[in-house]
C-alpha positions as CSV (number, residue, x, y, z in Angstrom):
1,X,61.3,189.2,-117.2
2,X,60.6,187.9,-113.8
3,X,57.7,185.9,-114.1
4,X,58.6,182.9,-114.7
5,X,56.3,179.3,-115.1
6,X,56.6,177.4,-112.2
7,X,59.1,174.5,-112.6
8,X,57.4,171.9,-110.3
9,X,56.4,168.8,-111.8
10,X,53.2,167.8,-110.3
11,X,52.5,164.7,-112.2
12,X,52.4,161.2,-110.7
13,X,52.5,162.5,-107.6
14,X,51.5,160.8,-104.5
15,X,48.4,162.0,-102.2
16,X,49.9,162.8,-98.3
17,X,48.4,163.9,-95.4
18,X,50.4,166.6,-93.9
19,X,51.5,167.6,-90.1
20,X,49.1,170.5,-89.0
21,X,50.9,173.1,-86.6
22,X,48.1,171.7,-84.2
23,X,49.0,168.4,-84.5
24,X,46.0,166.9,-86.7
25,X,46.2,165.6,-90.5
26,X,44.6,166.4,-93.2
27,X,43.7,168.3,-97.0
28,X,44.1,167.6,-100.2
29,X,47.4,168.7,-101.2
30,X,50.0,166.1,-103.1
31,X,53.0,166.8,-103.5
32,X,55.9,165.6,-106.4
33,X,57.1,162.1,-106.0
34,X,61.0,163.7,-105.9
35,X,59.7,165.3,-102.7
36,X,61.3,163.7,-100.2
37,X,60.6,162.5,-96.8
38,X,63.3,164.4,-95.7
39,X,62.1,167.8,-97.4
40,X,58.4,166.9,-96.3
41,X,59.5,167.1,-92.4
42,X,61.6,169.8,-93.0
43,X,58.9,171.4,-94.4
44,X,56.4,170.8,-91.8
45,X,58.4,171.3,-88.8
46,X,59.5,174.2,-86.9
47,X,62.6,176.0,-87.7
48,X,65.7,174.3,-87.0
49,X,66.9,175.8,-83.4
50,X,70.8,175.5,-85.1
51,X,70.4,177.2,-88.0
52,X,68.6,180.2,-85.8
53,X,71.3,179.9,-83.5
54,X,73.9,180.2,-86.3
55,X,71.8,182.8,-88.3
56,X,71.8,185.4,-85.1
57,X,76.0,185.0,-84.5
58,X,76.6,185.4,-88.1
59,X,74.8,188.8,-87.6
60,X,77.8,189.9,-85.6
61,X,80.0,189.6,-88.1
62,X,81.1,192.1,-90.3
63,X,80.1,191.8,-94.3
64,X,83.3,192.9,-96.0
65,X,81.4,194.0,-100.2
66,X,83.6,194.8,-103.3
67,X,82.7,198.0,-104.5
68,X,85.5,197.9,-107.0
69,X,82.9,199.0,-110.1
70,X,84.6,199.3,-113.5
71,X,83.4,200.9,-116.7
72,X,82.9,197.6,-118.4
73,X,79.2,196.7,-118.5
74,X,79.8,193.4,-118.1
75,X,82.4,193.7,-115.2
76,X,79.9,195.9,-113.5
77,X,77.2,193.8,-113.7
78,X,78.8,190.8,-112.6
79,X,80.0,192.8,-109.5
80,X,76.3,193.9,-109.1
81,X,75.3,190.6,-108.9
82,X,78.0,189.1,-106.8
83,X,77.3,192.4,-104.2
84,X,73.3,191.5,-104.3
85,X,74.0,187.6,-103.6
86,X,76.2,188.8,-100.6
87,X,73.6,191.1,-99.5
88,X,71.0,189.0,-100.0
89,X,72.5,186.0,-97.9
90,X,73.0,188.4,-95.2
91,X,69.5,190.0,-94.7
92,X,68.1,186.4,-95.0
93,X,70.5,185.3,-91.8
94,X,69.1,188.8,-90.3
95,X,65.7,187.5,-90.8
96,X,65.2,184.1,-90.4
97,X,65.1,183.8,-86.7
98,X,62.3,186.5,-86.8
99,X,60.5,184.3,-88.8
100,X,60.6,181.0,-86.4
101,X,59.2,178.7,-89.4
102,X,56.2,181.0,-90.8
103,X,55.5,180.7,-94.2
104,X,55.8,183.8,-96.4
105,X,52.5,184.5,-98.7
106,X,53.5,186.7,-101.9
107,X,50.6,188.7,-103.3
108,X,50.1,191.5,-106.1
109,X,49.0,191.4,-109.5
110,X,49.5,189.5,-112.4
111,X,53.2,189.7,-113.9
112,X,54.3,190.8,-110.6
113,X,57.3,188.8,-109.9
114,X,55.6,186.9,-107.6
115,X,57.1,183.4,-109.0
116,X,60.4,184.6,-109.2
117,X,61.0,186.1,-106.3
118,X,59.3,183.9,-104.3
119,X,61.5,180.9,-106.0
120,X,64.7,183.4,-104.3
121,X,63.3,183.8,-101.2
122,X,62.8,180.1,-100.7
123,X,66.1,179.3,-102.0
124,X,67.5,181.7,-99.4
125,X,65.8,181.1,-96.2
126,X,65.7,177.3,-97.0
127,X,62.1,176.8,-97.4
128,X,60.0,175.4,-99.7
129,X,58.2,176.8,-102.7
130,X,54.9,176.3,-104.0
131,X,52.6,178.4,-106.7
132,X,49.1,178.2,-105.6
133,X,48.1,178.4,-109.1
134,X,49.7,175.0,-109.8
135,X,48.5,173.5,-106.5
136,X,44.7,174.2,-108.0
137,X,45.3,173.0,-111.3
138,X,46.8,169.8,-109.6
139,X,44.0,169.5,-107.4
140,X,41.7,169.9,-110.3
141,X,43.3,167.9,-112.2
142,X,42.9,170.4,-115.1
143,X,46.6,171.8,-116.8
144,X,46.2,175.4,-117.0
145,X,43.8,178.1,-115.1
146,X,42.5,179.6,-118.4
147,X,41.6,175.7,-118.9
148,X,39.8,176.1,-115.7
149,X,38.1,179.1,-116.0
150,X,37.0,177.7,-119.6
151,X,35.3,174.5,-118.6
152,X,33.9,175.6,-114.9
153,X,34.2,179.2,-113.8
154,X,36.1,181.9,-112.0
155,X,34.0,180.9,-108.7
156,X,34.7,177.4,-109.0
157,X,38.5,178.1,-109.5
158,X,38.3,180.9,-106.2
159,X,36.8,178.1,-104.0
160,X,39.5,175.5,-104.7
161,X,41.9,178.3,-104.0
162,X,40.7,178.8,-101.1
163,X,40.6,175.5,-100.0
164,X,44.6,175.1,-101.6
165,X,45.6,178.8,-98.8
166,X,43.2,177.0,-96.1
167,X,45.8,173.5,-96.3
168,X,49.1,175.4,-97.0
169,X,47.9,177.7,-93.6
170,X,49.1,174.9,-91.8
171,X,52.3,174.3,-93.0
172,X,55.4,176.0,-92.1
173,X,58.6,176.9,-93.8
174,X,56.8,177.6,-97.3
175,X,57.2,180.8,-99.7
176,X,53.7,180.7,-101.6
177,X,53.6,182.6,-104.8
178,X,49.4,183.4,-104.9
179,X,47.0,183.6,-107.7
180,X,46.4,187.9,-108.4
181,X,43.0,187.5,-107.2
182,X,43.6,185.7,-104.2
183,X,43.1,188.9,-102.2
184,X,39.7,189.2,-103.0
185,X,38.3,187.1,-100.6
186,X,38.9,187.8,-96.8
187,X,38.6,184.4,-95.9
188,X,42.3,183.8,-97.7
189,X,43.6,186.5,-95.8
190,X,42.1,184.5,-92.7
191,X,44.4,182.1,-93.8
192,X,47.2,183.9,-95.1
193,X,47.7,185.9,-91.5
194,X,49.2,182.5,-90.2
195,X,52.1,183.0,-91.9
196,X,53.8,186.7,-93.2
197,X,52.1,188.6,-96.5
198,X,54.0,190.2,-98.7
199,X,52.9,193.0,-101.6
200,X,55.0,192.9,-104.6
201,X,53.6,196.3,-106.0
202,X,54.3,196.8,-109.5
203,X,53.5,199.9,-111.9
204,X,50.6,199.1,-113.7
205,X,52.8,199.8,-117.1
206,X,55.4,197.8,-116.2
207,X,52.9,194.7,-115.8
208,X,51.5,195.3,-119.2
209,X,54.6,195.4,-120.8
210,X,55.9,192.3,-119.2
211,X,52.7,190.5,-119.9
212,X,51.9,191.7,-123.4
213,X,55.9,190.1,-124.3
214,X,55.2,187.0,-123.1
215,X,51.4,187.0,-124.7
216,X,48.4,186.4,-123.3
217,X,46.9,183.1,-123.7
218,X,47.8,182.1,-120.1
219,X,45.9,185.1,-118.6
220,X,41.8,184.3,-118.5
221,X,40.8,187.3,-117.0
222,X,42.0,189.2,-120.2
223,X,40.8,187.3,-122.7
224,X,37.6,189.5,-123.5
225,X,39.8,192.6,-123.6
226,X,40.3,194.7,-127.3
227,X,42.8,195.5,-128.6
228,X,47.0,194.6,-129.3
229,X,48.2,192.8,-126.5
230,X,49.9,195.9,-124.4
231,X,46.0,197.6,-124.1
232,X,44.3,194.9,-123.6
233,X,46.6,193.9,-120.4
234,X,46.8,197.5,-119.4
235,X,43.0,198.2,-119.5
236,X,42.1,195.0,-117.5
237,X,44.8,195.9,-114.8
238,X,43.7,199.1,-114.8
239,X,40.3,197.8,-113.9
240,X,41.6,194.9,-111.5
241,X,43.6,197.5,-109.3
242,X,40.9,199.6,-109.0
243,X,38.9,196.7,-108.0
244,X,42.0,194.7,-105.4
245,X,43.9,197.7,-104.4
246,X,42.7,198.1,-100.7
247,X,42.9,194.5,-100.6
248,X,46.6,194.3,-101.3
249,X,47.2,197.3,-99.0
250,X,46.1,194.4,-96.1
251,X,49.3,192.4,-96.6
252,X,52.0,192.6,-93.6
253,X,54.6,194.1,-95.7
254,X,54.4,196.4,-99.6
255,X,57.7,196.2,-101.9
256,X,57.2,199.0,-103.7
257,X,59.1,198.8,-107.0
258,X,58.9,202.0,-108.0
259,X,61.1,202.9,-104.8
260,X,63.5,200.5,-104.9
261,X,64.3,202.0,-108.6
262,X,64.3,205.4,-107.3
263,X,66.9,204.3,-104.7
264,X,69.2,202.7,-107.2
265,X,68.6,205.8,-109.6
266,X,66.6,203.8,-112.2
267,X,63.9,205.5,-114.9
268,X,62.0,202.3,-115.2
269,X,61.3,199.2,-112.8
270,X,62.2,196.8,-115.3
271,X,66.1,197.7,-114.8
272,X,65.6,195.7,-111.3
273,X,67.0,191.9,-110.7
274,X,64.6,189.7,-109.1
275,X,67.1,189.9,-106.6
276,X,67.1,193.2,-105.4
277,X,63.7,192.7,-105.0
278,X,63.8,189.9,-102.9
279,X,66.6,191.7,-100.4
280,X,63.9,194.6,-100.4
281,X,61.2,191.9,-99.9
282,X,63.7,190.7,-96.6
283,X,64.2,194.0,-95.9
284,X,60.3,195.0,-95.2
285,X,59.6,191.3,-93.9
286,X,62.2,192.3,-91.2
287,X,61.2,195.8,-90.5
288,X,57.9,194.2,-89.9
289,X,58.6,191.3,-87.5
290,X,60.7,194.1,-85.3
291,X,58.1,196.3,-84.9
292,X,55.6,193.6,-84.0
293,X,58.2,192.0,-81.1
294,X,58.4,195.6,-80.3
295,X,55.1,196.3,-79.3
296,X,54.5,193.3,-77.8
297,X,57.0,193.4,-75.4
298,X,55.8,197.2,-75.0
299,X,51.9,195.2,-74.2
300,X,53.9,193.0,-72.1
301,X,55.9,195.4,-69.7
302,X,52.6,197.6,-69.3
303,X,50.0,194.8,-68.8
C-alpha cells in the first residue's frame, strides 16, 4: 500500500515567516517545533554548491549492481531492494544539480502514492517534505479534510489550498505531496510552475482497490457514493478523471505506472515498490530538465 498518512506532527507548532526566493517574508505556514533552524535555512536556501559539485563527479563513476538473483523469494527480494536503493541513490546524484533547489510538486489522484513517494524523493535528494493536505488542516485548524469539507465546504477547503501552493511557491528544496484536486484550478499550477510537477498516474483499478482496503472515511468526495467500498471508489474516480484528466496531463513530467510494470514484466501495478516509482519519478524529472537546458541553449545560440 503506498499511501501512507503523513507522519508530521503539526501540533504546538510555532508560526514563522519564511525567506521568499525574492527576498521578502511572509504566509501563513507553521511549521513543527522539531523543525529546526538548521532544517528551516536549509530549506529555504539555494542548493548547496558542494553537494552539486559532488553530485556531478560522482556521476563519473561507475555503479558496480549485484545481479546475483537466487530462487529464494526472500533472497530475491532483498537483492531487489538493495539493487533499487543503489539505483535510486544514483539517479538522485544524476539529478540534483538539474534541479538547483526547485521544489518538486507531486500530483495525481487519490491513492496515488503521492505521500509515499514523495516522503522517498525527499529522503533522497535531501529536501524537505510536506503534504499540502496537512498544511490546510493546520492552517484551519480543523484535524481531517473530510472534517473540513463537513463543517465549511469543498470551496472553502480549495481556497486555503490555494493559499498553502501560493506560500510553499516560494520555498525551495521541498517535495510537496498535493491534495487530488489541486489541479483543478490553474491558479495552483501558477504556482506549482515555480518548482517541477510531477504525475503519479495510476490505473483507475488499482486506486480503488488500494482505497477500498484502507476504507473510506478519510475520502469526502466519496462519501455520497453507493455501494461496497471498491464501487463506490471506482465510480467516483471514474467520474473525477474524467473531470481532472487534461489537467494532470499539464504537469512537467507523467510516471506512468502501468509502464513501469510492463517494463519489469508485472500483470498488475500493485507488484511495484514505492521505490521503483520514485527512480522512475527521477528518471522523467531528469529527462525533463535536459530537454529544457537543451532548448535553451538551442534559443540562446540562435538569438
Amino acid at each position: 500500500m503506498m499511501e501512507a498518512s503523513a507522519a508530521l506532527s503539526f501540533q504546538s507548532c510555532p508560526w514563522i515567516a519564511f525567506e521568499r526566493t525574492g527576498g521578502k517574508t511572509g504566509g501563513f505556514l507553521r511549521f513543527p517545533s522539531g523543525f529546526s533552524e538548521e532544517r528551516r535555512v536549509q530549506t529555504l536556501r539555494l542548493g548547496d554548491s558542494r553537494r552539486c559539485q559532488s553530485a556531478v563527479r560522482s556521476r563519473h563513476q561507475e555503479l558496480k549492481i549485484s545481479c546475483c538473483y537466487k530462487k529464494s523469494g526472500g533472497s530475491e527480494n532483498f537483492h531487489n531492494s538493495v539493487d533499487e536503493a543503489l539505483i535510486l541513490k544514483r539517479k538522485s546524484e544524476d539529478v540534483l544539480p538539474y534541479l538547483n533547489g526547485r521544489c518538486l510538486y507531486l500530483v495525481g489522484m487519490m491513492g496515488s502514492g503521492k505521500t509515499t513517494v514523495g516522503k522517498i524523493l525527499s529522503e533522497v535528494l535531501g529536501y524537505s517534505f510536506f503534504d499540502s493536505d496537512k498544511l490546510v488542516e493546520q492552517a484551519v485548524g480543523i484535524s481531517s479534510v473530510a472534517q473540513i469539507f463537513k463543517e465549511h465546504s469543498e470551496a472553502f477547503f480549495r481556497d486555503n489550498e490555494s493559499k498553502v501552493l501560493r506560500d510553499l511557491s516560494s520555498m525551495r528544496r521541498l517535495v510537496v505531496a498535493t491534495g487530488g484536486g489541486a489541479v483543478i484550478r490553474p491558479i495552483n499550477w501558477r504556482y506549482m510552475k515555480e518548482g517541477i510537477s510531477v504525475w503519479l498516474d495510476v490505473p483507475l483499478d488499482a486506486l480503488a482497490r488500494r482505497i477500498a482496503a484502507v476504507g473510506t472515511d478519510s475520502r469526502p468526495l466519496l462519501h455520497q457514493e453507493p455501494g461496497d467500498p471498491y464501487t463506490k471508489a471506482f465510480m467516483k474516480l471514474t467520474t473525477l478523471s474524467e473531470k481532472r484528466g487534461k489537467a494532470y496531463a499539464n504537469a512537467d513530467a507523467r510516471v506512468c505506472l502501468e509502464h513501469i510494470a510492463n517494463k519489469q514484466g508485472h500483470d498488475d501495478v500493485s507488484a511495484l515498490t514505492p521505490t521503483a516509482i520514485a527512480i522512475e519519478a527521477l528518471i522523467k524529472i531528469e529527462c525533463f530538465l535536459t530537454e529544457n537546458a537543451a532548448v535553451s541553449n538551442r534559443s540562446y545560440l540562435q538569438g
